[in-house]
N, C-alpha and C positions, 0 to 999 in steps of 0.2 A: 831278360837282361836287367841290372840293377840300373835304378835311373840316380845318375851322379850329377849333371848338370843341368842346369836349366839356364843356362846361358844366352837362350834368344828372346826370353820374356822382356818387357821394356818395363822401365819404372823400376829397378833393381832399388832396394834402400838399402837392404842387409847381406853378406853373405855368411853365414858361422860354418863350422865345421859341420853339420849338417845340414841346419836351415836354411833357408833363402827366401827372403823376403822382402814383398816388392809393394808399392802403392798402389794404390784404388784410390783418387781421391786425398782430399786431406783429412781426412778422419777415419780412414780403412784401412789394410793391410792384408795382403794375400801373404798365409806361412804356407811354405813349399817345404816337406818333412823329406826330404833325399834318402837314399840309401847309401851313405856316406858313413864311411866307421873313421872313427877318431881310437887312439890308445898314444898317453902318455903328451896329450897335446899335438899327435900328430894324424896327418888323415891320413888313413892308406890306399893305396893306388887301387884298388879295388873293392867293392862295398860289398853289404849283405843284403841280397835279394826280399823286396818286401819289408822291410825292419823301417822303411821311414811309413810303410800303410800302417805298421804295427803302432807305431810312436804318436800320428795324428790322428789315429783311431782309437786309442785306447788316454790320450786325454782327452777327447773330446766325450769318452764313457766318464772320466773322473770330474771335469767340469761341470757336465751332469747332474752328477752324484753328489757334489760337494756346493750346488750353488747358494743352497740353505743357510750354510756358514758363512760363506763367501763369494763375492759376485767376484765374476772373473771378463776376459774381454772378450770370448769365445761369442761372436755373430752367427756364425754358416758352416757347417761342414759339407765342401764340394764331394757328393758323390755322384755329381750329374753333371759333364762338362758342358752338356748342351743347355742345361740351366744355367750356370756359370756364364755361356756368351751371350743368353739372352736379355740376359739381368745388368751386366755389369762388362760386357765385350765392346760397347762402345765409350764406356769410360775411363779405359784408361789411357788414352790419347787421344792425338786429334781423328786419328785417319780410323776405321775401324778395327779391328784386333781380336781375333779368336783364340783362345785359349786351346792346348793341345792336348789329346787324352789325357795324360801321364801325370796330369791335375788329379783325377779322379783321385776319392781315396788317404789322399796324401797328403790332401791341403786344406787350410781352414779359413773365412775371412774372420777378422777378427778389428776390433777397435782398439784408436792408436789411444798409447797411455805412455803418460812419464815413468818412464823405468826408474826403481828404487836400486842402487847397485850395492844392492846385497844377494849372499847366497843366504839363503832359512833355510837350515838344517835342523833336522829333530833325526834323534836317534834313537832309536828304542834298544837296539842290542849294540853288545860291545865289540866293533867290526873296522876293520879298516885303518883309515889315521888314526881314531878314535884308540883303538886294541895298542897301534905302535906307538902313539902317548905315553897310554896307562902302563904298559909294561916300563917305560923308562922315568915316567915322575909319579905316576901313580894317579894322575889327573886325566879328565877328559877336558877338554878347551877353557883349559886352567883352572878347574874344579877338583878340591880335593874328593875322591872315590871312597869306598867300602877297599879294605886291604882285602885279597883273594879270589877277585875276580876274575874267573876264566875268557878264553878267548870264545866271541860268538853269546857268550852269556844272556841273558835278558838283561835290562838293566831295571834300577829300584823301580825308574819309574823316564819315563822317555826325556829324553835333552835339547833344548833347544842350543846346538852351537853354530853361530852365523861365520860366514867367513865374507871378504870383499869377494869383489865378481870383477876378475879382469879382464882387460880386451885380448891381451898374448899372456901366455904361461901357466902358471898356478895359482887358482886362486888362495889367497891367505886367511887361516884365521885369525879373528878377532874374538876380542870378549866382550860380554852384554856391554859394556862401561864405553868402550870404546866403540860401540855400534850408536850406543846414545849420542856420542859426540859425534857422528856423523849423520843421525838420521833424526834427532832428539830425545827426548825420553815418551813423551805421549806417543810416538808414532811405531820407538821401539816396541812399547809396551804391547799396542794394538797387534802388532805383527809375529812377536811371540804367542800372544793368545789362541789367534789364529791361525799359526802355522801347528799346533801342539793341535788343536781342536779337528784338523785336517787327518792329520798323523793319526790320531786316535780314531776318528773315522773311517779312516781308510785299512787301518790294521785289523779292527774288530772283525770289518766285511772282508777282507782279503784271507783272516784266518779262515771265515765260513767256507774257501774257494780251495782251503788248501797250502794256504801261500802266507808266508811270516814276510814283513816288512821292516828289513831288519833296519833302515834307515832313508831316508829321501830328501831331495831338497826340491825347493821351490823360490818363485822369484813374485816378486809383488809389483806393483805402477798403482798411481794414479790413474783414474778416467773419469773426470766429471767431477773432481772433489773427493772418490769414495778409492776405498784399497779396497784392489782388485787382483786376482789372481791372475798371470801372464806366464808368455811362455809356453812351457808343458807340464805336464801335472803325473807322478806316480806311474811312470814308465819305467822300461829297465836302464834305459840310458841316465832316469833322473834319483833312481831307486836300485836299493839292493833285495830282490826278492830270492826267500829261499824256499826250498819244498819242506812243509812241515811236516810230513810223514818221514823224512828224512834226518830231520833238525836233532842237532847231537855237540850240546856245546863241548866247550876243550878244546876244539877246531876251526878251521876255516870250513866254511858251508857250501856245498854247489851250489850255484844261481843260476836264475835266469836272467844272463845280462853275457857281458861279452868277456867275463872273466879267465871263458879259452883262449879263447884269443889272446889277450894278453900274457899267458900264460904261453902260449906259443910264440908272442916274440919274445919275452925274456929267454925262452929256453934257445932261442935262433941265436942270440951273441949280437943282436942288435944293439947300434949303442943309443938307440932314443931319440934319435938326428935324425932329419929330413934325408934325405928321401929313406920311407920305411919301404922294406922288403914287401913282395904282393904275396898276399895270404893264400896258403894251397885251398883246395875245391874242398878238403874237408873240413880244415874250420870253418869255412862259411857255412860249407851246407849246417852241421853241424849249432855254428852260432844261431842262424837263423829261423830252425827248428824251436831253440829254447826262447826266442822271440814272439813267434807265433804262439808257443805253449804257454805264455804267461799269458799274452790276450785272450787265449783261449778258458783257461780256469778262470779268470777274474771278471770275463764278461758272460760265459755259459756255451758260447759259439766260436766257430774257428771264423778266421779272415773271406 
């Protein structure tokens, strides 16, 4: 069974559409990765099996891999719950408190940081809002383009376009100009260099796996004075991976992400409102599969 809630843990701070995240402490935070599916800003009454081990497991592979550029807030990844309540079960309240299998895997500790509320986006190919942009102004995140751009394209060279990070709805874009006035210009600056430096990172190795990373976003904080990566890192929920033995611009690309799925409610007559319809047994199984198959080509092993 997909684990949805975690509702008896004490010390709740967060809950998102899929994370849940609770204190340790005042300098720590337990992220709880659920198997909770979101489309169109909404959660649906039933989740995808495994896809939140897939999420906390395959950033904690990118944190990793990217700590060189970038320190990020990533402490622990619990893969041991009885390490978990030997370490850290008597502090998070007064009384003692054990932590429940369904940690395993799924959850990270991690160090608390001032959240930047931004989304860093880099895009390497022409996909998404990006494509429904350029086909009507000819711009990507108000940037004039090359005329004859196709759909899915590569682009000259990858794009840093940021948008806000909001608490309900759709995040908005922004342009660099108006990110300075919200975050400065030195901090901007730093934050494009580095989210472009990640991107290129992650594409070069992702192509070795197989895998075109046709765009992703990341979120930055504060910890300690220094910008840190937070959050999740090059997952399918935070990324559009596509198969590059497949890859055929002109088009929209298969992914590995939940792209049936949505595909499934738009074709259902849903209208995008609360309460969404529960998802039949094959999209899941089916979404779930190409969750596990992105972790699997990009880290060498299956779950």
């Amino acid at each position: 069974m997909e684990i949805l809630q975690e509702s008896n843990l004490p010390n709740l701070y967060h809950r998102g559409k899929v994370r849940d995240t609770y204190e340790m402490g005042s300098d720590r935070l337990l992220i709880i990765a659920t198997d909770r599916v979101s489309a169109f800003d909404v959660v649906m009454p039933n989740g995808i099996p495994d896809k939140g081990i897939v999420l906390n497991q395959l950033s904690a592979f990118w944190f990793d891999k990217t700590a060189h550029i970038v320190p990020n807030h990533m402490l622990e990844v619990v893969n041991d719950v009885n390490w978990l309540n030997r370490v850290y079960g008597e502090k998070v309240c007064v009384s003692y408190y054990s932590y429940p299998p369904y940690v395993e895997r799924r959850s990270m500790i991690v160090k608390k940081a001032e959240r930047i509320d931004i989304e860093c986006v880099v895009r390497g190919y022409l996909s998404g809002s990006a494509w429904a942009e350029y086909k009507q102004s000819g711009t990507i995140s108000g940037i004039a383009m090359p005329k004859g751009l196709k759909e899915s394209e590569k682009l000259p060279e990858p794009m840093f376009t940021p948008t806000t990070k909001e608490a309900t709805g759709h995040d908005q874009p922004i342009t660099i100009k108006q990110m300075e006035k919200l975050v400065g210009k030195a901090l901007t600056a730093d934050i494009m260099k580095k989210s472009l430096a990640i991107y290129n990172y992650a594409a070069e190795y992702a192509r070795t796996r197989g895998i075109i990373i046709a765009d992703t976003k990341m979120e930055f904080g504060m910890i300690e004075g220094k910008l840190s990566l937070i959050d999740e890192l090059l997952t399918p929920d935070s990324s559009r991976f596509w198969d590059a033995e497949k890859y055929a611009p002109g088009k929209s690309q298969p992914s590995f992400d939940k792209q049936m799925l949505r595909d499934w409610l738009t074709d259902s007559g849903w209208n995008k409102e609360p309460p969404a319809p529960e998802l039949p047994p094959r999209i899941v199984k089916e979404t779930s599969k190409r969750y596990r198959e992105a972790y699997r080509r990009l880290t060498g092993h299956g779950l």
